[in-house]
C-alpha positions in Angstrom: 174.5 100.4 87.4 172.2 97.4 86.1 174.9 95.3 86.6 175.9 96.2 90.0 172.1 96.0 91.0 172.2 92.5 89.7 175.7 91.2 91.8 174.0 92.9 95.3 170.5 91.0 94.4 172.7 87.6 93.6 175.1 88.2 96.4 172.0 88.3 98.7 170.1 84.8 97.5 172.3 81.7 99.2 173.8 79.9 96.7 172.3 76.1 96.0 168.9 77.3 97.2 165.6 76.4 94.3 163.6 78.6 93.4 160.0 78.6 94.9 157.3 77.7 92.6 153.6 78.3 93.4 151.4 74.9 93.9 148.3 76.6 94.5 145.9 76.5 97.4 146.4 73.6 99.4 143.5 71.2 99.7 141.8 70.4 103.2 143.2 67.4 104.9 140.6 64.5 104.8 138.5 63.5 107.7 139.7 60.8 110.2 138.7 57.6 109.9 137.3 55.6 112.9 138.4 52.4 113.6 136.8 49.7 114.8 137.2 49.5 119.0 137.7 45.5 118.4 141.2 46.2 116.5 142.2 48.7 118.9 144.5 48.3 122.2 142.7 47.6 125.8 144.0 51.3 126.3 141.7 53.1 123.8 138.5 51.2 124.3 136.1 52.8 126.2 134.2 51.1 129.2 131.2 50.6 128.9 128.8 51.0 131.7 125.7 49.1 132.4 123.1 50.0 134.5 121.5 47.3 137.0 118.4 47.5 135.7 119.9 46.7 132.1 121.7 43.6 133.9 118.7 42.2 135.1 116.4 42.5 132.2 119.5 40.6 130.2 119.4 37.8 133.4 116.0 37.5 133.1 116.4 37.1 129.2 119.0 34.5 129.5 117.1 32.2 131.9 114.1 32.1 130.0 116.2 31.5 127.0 117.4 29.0 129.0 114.6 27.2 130.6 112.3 27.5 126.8 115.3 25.4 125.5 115.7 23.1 128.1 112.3 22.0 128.4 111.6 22.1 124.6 109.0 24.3 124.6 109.1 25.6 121.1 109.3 21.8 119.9 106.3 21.0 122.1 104.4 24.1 120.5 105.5 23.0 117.3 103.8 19.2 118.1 100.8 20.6 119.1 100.3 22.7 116.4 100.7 19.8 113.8 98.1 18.0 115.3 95.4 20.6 115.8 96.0 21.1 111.6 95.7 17.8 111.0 92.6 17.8 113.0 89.3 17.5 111.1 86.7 17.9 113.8 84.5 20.5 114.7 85.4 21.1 118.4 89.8 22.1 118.0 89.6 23.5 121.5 88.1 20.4 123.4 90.4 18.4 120.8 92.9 20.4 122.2 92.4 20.1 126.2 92.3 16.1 125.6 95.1 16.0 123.8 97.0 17.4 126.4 95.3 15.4 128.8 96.9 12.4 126.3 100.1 13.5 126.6 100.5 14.1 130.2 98.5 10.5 130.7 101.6 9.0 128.5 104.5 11.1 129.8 103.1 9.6 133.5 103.4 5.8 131.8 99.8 5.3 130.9 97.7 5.5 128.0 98.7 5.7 124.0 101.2 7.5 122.6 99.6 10.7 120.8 102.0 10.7 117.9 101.4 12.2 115.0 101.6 9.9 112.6 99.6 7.3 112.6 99.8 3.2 112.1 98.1 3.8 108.1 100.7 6.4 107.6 104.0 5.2 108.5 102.7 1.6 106.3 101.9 4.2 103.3 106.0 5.5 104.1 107.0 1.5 103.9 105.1 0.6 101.0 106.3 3.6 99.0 110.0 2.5 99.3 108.8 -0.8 98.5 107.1 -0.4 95.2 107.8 -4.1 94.1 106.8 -5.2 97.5 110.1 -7.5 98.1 109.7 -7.7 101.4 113.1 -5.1 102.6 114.6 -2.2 102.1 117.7 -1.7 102.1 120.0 0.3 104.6 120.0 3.5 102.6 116.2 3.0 102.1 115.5 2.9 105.2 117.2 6.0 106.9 115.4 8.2 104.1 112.3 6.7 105.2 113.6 7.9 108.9 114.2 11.3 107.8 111.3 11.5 105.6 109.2 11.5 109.1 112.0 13.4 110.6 112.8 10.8 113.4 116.4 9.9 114.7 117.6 6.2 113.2 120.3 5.3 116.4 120.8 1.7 115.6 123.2 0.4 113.3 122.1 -1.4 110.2 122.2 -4.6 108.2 121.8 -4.6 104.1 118.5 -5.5 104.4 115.7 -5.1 107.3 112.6 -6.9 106.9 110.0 -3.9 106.2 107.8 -5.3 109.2 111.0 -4.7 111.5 111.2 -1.5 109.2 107.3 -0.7 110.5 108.5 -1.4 114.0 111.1 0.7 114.3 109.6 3.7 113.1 106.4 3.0 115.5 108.9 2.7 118.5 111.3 5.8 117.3 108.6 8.3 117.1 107.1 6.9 120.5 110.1 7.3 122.1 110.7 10.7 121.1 107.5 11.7 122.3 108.3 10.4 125.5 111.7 12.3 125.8 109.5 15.4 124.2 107.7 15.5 126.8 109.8 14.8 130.0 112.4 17.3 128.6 114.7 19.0 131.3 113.2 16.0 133.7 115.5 13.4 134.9 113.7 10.2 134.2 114.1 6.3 133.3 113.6 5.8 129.2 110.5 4.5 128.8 109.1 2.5 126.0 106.3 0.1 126.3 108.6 -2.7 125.0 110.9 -2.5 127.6 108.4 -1.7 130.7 106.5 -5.3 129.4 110.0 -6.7 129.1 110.4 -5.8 133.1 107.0 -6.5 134.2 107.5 -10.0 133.1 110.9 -10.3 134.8 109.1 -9.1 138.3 106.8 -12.0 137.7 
């Protein structure tokens, strides 16, 4: 009887088939990850709407951005500042008001340059890469003493300069970029008061 229970039960199971085995509870499927929308197609980025309000406050933005870096205005700050810490006096607001007056008297062609270093300083920068007092500096000597005052050295260079041309340029270089400070996002002639008494001799 046990045997004929047996064929039936194996007569019912296809043949080749494995039998199950039990795995346990399956564990929950891991959250999706998000991608970034900037390695996605065109398709699956979303627009992104922006109100006219929004566009104007970023124009407005922009153009300031645009017209404080045009005109220099955080260099000019920057200038300003310097001087009123290097100023000693007891009055930094009228000290203030005149040097602006300076600087708009120069920018118009008259007046001194209000620079910020002064002829006792830029000798003290010679003479200090001059120790043994030759008389030059050599090339290399001389654009460290550029950079040293943070000024732009635009002429080429012999071996050696004379430290009095040395004194020169550096007097004429930070004049200069005073002058281009100050008439920034203005279309003007280069001034320097070299060349305007070079041209005022010629018109004689």
């Amino acid at each position: 009887m046990s045997d004929t229970t047996g064929k039936e039960q194996n007569a019912s199971e296809p043949e080749g088939k494995m039998p199950e085995i039990d795995l346990g509870p399956v564990p929950p499927s891991p959250p999706p990850i998000s991608l970034c929308k900037c390695i996605l197609g065109s398709e699956s980025q979303e627009e992104v709407i922006v109100s006219e309000r929004k566009k104007l406050i970023l124009s407005t933005v922009s153009r300031t951005e645009n017209y404080l870096r045009e005109r220099r205005i955080p260099e000019l700050l920057r200038f300003l500042l310097t001087k009123l810490l290097a100023y000693r006096g007891k009055t930094p607001i009228a000290y203030a008001e005149q040097l602006i007056n300076d600087c708009m008297l120069y920018r118009a062609g008259f007046g001194q340059a209000p620079v910020v270093y002064e002829d006792r300083h830029l000798e003290a920068v010679v003479k200090s890469f001059d120790p043994g007092q030759r008389g030059w500096l050599s090339a290399g000597q001389v654009r460290r003493a550029f950079k040293t005052l943070g000024l732009t050295l635009k002429d080429d260079l012999e071996e050696r300069i004379p430290t009095d041309e040395v004194l020169k340029g550096l007097k004429v270089a930070q004049e200069e970029e005073l002058y281009e400070l100050l008439n920034a996002g203005i279309t003007r002639k280069k001034h320097s008061k070299y060349t305007s008494s070079i041209s005022s001799k010629d018109s004689k």
